[in-house]
Predicted model as a PDB file, atoms N, CA, C, CB and O in Angstrom, pLDDT in the B-factor column:
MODEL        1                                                                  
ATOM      1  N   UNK A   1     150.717 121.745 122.477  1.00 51.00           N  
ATOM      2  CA  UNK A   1     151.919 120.946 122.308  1.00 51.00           C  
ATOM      3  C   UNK A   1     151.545 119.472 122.414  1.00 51.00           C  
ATOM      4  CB  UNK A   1     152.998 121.327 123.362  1.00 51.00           C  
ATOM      5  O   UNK A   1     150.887 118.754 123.167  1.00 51.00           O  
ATOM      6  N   UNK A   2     152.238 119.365 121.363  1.00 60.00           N  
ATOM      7  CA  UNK A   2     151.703 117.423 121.823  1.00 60.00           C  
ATOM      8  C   UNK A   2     152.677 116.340 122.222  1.00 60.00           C  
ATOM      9  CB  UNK A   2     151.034 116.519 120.429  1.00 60.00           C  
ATOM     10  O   UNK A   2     153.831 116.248 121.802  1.00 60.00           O  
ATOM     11  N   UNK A   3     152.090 115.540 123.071  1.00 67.00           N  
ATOM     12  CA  UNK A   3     153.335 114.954 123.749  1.00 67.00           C  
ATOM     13  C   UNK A   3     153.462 113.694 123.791  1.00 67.00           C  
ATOM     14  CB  UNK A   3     153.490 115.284 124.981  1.00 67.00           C  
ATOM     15  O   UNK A   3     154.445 113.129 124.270  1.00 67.00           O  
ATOM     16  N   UNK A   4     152.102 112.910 123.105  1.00 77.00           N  
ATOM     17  CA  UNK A   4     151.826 111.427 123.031  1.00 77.00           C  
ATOM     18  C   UNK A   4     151.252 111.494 121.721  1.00 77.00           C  
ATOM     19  CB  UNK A   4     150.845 110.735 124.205  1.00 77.00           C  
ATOM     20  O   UNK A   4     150.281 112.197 121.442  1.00 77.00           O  
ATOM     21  N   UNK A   5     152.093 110.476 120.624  1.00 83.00           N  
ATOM     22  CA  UNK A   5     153.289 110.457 120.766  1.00 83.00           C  
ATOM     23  C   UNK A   5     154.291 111.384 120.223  1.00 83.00           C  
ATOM     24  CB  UNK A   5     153.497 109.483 120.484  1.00 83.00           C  
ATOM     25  O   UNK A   5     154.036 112.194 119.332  1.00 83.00           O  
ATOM     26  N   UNK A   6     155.794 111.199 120.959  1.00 85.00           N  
ATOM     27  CA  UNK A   6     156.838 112.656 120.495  1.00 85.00           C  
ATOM     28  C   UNK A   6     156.684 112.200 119.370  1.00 85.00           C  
ATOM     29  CB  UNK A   6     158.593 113.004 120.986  1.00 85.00           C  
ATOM     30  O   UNK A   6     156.225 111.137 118.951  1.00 85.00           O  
ATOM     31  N   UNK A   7     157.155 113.196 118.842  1.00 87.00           N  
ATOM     32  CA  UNK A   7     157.420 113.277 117.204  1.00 87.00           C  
ATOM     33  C   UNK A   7     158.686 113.233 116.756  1.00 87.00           C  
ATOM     34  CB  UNK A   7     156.950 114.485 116.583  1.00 87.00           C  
ATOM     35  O   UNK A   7     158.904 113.663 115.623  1.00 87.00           O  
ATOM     36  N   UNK A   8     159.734 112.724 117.529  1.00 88.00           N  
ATOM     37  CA  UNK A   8     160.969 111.906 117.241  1.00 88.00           C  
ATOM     38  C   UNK A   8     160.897 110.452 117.158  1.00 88.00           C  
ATOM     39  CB  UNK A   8     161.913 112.156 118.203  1.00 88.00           C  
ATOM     40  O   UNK A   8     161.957 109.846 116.994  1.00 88.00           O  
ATOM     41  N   UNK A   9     159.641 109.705 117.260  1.00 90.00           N  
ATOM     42  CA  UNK A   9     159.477 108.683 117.316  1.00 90.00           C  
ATOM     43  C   UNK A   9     158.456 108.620 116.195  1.00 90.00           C  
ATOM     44  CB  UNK A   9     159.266 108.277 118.557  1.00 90.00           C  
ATOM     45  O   UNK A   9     158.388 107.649 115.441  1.00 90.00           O  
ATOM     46  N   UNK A  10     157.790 109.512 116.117  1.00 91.00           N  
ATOM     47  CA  UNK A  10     156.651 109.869 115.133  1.00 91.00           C  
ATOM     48  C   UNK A  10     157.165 109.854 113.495  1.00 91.00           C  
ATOM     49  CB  UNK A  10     156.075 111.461 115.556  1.00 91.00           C  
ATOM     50  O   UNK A  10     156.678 109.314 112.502  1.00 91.00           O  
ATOM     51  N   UNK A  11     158.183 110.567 113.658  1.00 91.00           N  
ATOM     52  CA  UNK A  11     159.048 110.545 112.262  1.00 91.00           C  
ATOM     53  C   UNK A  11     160.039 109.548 111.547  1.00 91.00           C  
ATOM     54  CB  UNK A  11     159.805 111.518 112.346  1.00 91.00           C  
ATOM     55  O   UNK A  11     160.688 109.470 110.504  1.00 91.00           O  
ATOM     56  N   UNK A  12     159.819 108.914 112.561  1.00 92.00           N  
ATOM     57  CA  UNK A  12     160.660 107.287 111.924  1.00 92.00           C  
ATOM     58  C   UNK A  12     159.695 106.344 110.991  1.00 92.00           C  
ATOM     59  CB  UNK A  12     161.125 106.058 113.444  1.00 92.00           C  
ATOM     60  O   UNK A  12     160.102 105.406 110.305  1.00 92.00           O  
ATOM     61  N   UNK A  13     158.250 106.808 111.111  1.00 91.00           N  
ATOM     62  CA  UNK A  13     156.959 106.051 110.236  1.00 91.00           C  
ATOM     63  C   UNK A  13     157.067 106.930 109.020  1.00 91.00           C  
ATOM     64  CB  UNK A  13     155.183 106.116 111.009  1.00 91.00           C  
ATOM     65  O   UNK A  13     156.319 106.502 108.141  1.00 91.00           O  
ATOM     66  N   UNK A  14     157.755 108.046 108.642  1.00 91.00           N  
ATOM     67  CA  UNK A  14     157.517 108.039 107.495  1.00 91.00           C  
ATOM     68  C   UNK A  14     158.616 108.900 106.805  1.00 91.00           C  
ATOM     69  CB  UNK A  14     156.209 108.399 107.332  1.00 91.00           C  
ATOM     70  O   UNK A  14     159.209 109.472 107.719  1.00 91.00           O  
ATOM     71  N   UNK A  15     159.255 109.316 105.386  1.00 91.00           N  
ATOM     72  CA  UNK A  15     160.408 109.241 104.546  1.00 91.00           C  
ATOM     73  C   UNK A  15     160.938 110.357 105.009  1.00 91.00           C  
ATOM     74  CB  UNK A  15     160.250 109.165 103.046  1.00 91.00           C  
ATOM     75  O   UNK A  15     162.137 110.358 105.288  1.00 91.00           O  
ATOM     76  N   UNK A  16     159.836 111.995 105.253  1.00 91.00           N  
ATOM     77  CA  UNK A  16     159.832 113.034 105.481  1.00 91.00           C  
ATOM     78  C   UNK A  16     159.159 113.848 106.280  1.00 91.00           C  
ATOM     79  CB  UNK A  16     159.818 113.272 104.774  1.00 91.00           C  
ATOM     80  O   UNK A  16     158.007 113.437 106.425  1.00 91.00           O  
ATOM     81  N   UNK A  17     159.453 115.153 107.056  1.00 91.00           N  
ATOM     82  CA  UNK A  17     158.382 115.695 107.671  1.00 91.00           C  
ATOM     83  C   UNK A  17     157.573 116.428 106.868  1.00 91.00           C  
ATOM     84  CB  UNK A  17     158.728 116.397 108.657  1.00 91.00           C  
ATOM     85  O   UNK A  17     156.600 116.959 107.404  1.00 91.00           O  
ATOM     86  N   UNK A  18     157.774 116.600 105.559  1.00 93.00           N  
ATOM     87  CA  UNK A  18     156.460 116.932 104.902  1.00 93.00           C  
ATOM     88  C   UNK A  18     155.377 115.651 104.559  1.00 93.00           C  
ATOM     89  CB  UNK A  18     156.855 117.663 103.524  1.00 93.00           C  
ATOM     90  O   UNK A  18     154.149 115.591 104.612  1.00 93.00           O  
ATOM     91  N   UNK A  19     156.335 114.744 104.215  1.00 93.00           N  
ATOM     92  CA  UNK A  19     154.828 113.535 104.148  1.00 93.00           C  
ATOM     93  C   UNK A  19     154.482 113.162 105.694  1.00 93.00           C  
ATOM     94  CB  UNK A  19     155.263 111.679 103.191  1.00 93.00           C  
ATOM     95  O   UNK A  19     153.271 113.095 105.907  1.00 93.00           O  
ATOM     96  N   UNK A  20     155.123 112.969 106.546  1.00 94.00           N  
ATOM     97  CA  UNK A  20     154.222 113.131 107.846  1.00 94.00           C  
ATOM     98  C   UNK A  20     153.736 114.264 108.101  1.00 94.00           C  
ATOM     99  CB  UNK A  20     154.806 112.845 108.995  1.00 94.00           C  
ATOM    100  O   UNK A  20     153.709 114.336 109.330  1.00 94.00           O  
ATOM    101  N   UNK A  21     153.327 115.214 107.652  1.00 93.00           N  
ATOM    102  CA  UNK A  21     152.730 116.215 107.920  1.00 93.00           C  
ATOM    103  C   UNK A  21     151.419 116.213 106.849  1.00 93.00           C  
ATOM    104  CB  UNK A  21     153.724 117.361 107.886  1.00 93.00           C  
ATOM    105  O   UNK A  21     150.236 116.508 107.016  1.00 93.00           O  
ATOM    106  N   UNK A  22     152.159 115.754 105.704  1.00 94.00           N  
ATOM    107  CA  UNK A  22     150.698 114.904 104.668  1.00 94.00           C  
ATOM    108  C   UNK A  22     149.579 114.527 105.040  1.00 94.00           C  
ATOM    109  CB  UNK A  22     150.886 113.634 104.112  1.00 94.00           C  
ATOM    110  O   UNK A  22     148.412 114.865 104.845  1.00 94.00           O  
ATOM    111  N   UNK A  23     150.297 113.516 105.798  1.00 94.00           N  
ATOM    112  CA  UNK A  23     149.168 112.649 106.083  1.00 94.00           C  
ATOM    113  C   UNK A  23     149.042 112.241 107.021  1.00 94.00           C  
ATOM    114  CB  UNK A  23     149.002 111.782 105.533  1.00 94.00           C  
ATOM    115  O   UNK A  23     148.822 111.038 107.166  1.00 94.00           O  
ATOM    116  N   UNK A  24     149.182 113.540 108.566  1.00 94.00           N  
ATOM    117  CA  UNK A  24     148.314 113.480 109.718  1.00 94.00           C  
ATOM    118  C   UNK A  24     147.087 114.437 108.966  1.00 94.00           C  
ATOM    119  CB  UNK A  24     149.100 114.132 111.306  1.00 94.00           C  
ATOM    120  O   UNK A  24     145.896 114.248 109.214  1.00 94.00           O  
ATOM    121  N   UNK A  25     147.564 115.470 108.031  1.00 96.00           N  
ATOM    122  CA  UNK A  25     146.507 116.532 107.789  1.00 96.00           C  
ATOM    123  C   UNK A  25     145.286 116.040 106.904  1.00 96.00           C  
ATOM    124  CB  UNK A  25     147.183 117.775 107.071  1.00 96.00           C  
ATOM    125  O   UNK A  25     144.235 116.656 106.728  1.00 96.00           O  
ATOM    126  N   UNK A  26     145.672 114.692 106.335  1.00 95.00           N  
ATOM    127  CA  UNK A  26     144.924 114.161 105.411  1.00 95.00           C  
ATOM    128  C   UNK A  26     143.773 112.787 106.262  1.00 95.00           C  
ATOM    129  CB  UNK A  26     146.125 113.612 104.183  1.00 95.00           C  
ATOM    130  O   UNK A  26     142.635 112.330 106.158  1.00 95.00           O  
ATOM    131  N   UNK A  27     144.762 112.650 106.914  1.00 94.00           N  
ATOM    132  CA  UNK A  27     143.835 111.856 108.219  1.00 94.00           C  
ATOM    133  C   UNK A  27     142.690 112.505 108.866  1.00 94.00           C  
ATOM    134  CB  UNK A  27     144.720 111.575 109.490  1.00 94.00           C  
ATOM    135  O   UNK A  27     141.486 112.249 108.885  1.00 94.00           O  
ATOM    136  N   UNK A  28     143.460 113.476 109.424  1.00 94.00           N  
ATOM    137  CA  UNK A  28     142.500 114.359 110.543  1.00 94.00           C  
ATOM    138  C   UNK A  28     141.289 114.708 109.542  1.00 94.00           C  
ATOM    139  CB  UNK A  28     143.351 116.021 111.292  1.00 94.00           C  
ATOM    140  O   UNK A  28     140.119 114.383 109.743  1.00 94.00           O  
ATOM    141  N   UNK A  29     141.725 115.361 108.529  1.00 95.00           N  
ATOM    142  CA  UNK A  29     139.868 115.415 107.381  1.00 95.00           C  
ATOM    143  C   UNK A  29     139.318 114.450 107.358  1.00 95.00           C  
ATOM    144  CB  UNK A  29     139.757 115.624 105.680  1.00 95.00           C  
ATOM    145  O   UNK A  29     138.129 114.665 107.591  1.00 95.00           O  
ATOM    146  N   UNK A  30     139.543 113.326 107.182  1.00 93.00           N  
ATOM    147  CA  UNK A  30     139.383 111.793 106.878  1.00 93.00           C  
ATOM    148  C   UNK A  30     138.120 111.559 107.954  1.00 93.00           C  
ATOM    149  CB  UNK A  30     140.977 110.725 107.231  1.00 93.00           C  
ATOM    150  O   UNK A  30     136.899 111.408 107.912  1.00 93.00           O  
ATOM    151  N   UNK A  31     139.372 111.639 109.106  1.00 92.00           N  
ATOM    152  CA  UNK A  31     137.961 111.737 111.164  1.00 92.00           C  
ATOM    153  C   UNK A  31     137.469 112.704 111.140  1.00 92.00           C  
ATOM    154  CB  UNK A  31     138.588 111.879 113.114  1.00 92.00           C  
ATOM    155  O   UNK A  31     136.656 112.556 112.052  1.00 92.00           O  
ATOM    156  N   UNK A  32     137.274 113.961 110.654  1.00 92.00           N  
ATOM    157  CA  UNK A  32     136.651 114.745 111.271  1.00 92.00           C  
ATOM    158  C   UNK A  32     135.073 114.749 110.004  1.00 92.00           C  
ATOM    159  CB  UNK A  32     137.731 116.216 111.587  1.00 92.00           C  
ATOM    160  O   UNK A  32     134.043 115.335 110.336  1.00 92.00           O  
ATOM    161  N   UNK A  33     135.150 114.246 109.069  1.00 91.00           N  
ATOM    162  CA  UNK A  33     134.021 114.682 108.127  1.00 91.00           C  
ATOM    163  C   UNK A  33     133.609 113.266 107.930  1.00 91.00           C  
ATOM    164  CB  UNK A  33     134.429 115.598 106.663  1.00 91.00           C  
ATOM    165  O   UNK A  33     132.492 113.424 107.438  1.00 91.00           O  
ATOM    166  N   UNK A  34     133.749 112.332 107.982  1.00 88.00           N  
ATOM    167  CA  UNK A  34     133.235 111.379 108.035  1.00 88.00           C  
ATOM    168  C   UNK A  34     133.243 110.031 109.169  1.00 88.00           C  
ATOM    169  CB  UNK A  34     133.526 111.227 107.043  1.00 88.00           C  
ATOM    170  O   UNK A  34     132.667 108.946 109.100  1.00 88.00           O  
ATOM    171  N   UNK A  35     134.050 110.542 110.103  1.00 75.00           N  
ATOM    172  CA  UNK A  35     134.097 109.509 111.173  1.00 75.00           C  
ATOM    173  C   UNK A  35     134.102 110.007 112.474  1.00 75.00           C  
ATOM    174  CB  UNK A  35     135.215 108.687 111.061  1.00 75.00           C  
ATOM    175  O   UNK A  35     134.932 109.732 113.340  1.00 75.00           O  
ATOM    176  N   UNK A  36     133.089 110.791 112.582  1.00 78.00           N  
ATOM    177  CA  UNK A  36     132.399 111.679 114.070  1.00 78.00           C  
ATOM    178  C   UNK A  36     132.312 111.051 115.024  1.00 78.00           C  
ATOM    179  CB  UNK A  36     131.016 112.213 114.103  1.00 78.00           C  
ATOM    180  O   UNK A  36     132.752 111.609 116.030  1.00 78.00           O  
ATOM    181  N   UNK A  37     131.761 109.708 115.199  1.00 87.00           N  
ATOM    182  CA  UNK A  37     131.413 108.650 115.799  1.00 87.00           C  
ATOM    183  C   UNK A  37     132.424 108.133 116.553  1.00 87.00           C  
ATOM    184  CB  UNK A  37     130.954 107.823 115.005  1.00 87.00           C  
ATOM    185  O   UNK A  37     132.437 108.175 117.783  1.00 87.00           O  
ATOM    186  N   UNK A  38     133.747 107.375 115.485  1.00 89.00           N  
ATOM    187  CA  UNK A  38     134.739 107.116 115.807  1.00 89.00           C  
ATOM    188  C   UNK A  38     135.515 108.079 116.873  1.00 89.00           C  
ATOM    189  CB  UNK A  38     135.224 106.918 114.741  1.00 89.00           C  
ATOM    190  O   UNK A  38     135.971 107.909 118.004  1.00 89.00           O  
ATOM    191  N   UNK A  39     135.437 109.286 115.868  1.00 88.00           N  
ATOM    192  CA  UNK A  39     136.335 110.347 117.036  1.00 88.00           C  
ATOM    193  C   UNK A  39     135.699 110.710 118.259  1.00 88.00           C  
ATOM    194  CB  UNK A  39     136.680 111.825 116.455  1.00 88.00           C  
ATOM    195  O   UNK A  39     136.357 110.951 119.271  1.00 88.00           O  
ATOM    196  N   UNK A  40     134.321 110.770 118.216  1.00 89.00           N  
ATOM    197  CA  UNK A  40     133.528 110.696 119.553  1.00 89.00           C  
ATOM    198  C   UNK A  40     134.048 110.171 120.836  1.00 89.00           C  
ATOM    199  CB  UNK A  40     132.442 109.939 119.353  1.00 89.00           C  
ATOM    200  O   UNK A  40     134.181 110.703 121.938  1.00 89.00           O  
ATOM    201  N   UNK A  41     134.401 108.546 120.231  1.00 92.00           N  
ATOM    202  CA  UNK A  41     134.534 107.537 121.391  1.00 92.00           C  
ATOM    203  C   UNK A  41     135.399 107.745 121.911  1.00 92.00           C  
ATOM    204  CB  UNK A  41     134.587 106.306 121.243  1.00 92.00           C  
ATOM    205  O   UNK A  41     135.476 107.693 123.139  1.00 92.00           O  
ATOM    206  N   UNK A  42     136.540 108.116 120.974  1.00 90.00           N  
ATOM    207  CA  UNK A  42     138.287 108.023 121.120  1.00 90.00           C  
ATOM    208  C   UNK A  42     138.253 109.216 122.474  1.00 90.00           C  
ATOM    209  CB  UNK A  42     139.474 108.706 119.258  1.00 90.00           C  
ATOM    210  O   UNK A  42     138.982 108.987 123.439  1.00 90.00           O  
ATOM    211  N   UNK A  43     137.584 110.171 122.468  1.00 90.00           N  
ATOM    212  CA  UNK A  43     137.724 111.229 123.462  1.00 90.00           C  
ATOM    213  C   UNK A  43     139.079 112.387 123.392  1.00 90.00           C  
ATOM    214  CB  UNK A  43     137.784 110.413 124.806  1.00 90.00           C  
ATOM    215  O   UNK A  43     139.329 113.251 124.231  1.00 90.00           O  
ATOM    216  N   UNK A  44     139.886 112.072 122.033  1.00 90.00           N  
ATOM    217  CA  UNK A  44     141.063 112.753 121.469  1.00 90.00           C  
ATOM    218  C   UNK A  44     140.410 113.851 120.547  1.00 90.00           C  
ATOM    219  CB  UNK A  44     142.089 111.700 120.637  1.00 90.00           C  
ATOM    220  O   UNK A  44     139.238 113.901 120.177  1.00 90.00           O  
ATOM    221  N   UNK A  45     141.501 114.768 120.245  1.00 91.00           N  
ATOM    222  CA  UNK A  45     141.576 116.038 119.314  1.00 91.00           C  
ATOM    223  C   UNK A  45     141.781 115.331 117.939  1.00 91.00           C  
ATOM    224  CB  UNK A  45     142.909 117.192 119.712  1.00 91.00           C  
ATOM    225  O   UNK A  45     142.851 114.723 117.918  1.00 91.00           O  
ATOM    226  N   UNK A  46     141.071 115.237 116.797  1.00 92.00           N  
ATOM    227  CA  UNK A  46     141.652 114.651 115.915  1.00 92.00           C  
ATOM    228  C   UNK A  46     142.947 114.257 115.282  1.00 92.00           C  
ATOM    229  CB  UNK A  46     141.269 114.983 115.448  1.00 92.00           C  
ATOM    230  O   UNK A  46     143.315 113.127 114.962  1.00 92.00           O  
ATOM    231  N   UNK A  47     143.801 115.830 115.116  1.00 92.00           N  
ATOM    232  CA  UNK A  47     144.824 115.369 114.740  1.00 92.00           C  
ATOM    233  C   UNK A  47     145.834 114.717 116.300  1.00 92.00           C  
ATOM    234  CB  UNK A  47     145.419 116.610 113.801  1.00 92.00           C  
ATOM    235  O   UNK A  47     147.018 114.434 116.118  1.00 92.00           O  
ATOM    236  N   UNK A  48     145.424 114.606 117.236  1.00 92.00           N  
ATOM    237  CA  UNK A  48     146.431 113.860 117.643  1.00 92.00           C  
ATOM    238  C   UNK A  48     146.170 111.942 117.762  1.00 92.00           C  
ATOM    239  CB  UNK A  48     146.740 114.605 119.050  1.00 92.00           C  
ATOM    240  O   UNK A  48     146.899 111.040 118.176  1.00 92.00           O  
ATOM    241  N   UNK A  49     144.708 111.963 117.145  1.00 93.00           N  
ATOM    242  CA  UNK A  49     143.845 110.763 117.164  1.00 93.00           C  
ATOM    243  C   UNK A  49     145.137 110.250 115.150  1.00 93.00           C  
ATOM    244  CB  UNK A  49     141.244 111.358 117.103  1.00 93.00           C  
ATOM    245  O   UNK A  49     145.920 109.310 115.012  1.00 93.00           O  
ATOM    246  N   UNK A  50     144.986 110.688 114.733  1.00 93.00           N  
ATOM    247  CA  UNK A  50     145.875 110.699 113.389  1.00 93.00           C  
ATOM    248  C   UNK A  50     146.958 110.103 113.968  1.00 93.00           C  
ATOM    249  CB  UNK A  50     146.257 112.177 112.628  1.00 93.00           C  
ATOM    250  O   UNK A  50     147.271 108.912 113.937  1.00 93.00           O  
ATOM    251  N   UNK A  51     147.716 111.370 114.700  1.00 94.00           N  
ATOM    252  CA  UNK A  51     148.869 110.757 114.773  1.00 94.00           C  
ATOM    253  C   UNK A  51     149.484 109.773 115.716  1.00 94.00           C  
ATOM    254  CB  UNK A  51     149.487 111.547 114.746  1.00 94.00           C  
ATOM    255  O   UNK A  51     150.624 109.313 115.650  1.00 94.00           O  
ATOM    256  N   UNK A  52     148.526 109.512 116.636  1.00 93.00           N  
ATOM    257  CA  UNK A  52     148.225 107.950 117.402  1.00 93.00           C  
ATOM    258  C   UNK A  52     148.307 106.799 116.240  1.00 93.00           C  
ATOM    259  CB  UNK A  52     146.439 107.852 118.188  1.00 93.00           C  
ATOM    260  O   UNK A  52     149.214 105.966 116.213  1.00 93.00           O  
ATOM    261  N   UNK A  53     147.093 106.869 115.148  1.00 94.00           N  
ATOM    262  CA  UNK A  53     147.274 105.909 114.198  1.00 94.00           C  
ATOM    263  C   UNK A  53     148.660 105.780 113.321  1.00 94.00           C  
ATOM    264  CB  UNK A  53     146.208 106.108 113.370  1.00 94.00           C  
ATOM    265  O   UNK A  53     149.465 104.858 113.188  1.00 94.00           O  
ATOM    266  N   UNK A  54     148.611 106.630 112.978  1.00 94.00           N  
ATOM    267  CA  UNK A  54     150.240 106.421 112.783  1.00 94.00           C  
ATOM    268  C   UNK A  54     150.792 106.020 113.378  1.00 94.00           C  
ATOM    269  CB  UNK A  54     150.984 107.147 112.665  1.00 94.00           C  
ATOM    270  O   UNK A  54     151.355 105.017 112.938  1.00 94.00           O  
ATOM    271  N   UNK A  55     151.036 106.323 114.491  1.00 94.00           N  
ATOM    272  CA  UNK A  55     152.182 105.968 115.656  1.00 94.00           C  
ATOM    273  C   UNK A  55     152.291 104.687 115.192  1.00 94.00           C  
ATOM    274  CB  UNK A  55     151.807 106.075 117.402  1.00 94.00           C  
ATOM    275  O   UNK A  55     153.189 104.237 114.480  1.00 94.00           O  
ATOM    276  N   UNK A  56     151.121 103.996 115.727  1.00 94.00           N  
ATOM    277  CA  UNK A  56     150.412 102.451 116.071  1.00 94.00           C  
ATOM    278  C   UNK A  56     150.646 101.459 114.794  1.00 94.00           C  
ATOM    279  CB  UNK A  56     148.532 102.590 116.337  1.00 94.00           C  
ATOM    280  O   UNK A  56     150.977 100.281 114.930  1.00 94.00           O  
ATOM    281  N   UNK A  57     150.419 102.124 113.478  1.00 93.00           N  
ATOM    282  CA  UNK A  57     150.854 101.446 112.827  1.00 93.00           C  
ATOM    283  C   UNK A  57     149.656 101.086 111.781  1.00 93.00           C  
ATOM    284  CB  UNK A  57     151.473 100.537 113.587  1.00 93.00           C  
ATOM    285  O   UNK A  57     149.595 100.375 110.778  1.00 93.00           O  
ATOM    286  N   UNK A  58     148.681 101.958 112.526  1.00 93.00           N  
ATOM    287  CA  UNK A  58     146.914 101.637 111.906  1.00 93.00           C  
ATOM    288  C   UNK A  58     147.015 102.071 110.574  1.00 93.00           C  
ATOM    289  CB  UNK A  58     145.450 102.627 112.702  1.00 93.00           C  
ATOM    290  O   UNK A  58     146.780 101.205 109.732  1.00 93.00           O  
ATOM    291  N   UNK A  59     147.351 103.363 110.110  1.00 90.00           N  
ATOM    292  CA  UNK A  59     148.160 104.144 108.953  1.00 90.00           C  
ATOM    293  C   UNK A  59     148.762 104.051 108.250  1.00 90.00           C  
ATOM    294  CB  UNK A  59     148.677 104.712 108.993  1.00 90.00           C  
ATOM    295  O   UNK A  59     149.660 104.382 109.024  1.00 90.00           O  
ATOM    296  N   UNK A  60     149.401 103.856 107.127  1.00 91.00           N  
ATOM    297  CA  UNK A  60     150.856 103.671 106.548  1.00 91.00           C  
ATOM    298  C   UNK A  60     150.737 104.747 105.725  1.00 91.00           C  
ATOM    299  CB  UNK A  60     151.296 102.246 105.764  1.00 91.00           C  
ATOM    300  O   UNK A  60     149.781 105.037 105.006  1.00 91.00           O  
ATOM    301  N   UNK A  61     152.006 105.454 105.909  1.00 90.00           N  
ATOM    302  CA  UNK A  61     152.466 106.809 105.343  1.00 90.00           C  
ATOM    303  C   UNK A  61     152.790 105.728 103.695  1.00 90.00           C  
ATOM    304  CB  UNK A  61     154.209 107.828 106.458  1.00 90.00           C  
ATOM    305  O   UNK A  61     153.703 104.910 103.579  1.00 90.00           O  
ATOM    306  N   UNK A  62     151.876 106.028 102.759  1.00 86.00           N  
ATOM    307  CA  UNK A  62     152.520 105.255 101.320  1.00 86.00           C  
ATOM    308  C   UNK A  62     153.220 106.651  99.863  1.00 86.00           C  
ATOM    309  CB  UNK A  62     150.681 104.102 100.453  1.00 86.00           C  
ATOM    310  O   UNK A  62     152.554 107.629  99.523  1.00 86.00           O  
ATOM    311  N   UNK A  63     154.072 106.444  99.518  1.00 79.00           N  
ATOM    312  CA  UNK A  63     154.347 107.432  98.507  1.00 79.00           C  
ATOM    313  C   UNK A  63     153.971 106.748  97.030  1.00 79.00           C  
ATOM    314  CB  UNK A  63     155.959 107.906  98.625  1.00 79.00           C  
ATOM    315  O   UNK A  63     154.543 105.835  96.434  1.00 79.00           O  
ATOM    316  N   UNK A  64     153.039 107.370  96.740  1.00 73.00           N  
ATOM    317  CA  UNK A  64     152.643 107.562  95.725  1.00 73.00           C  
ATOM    318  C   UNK A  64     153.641 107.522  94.210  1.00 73.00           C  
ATOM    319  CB  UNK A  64     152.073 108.632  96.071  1.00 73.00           C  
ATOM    320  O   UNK A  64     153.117 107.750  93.120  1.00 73.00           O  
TER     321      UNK A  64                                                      
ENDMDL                                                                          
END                                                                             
């Protein structure tokens, strides 16, 4: 369960919960196959390292 951050606050960054669900899943591939290092340091589970960036603002949910 994840609890930082809720995901009532989580879903205000983007149009839908399928595109936030887009693109934590598109993130988390993103850290996990090419940014080992990064996720190393962070000491987080990827996808909740995703949806931190999101949170934060590092991210932008964009529609295509």
């Amino acid at each position: 369960m994840m609890i930082d951050p809720p995901i009532d606050k989580l879903i205000k960054h983007a149009e839908c919960r399928y595109a936030l669900t887009v693109a934590v899943a598109k993130r988390t591939r993103e850290l996990v196959t090419s940014e080992s290092d990064y996720l190393a340091k962070s000491g987080m589970k990827p996808i909740s390292l995703a949806c931190k960036e999101i949170y934060e603002d590092k991210i932008k949910i964009v529609r295509d």
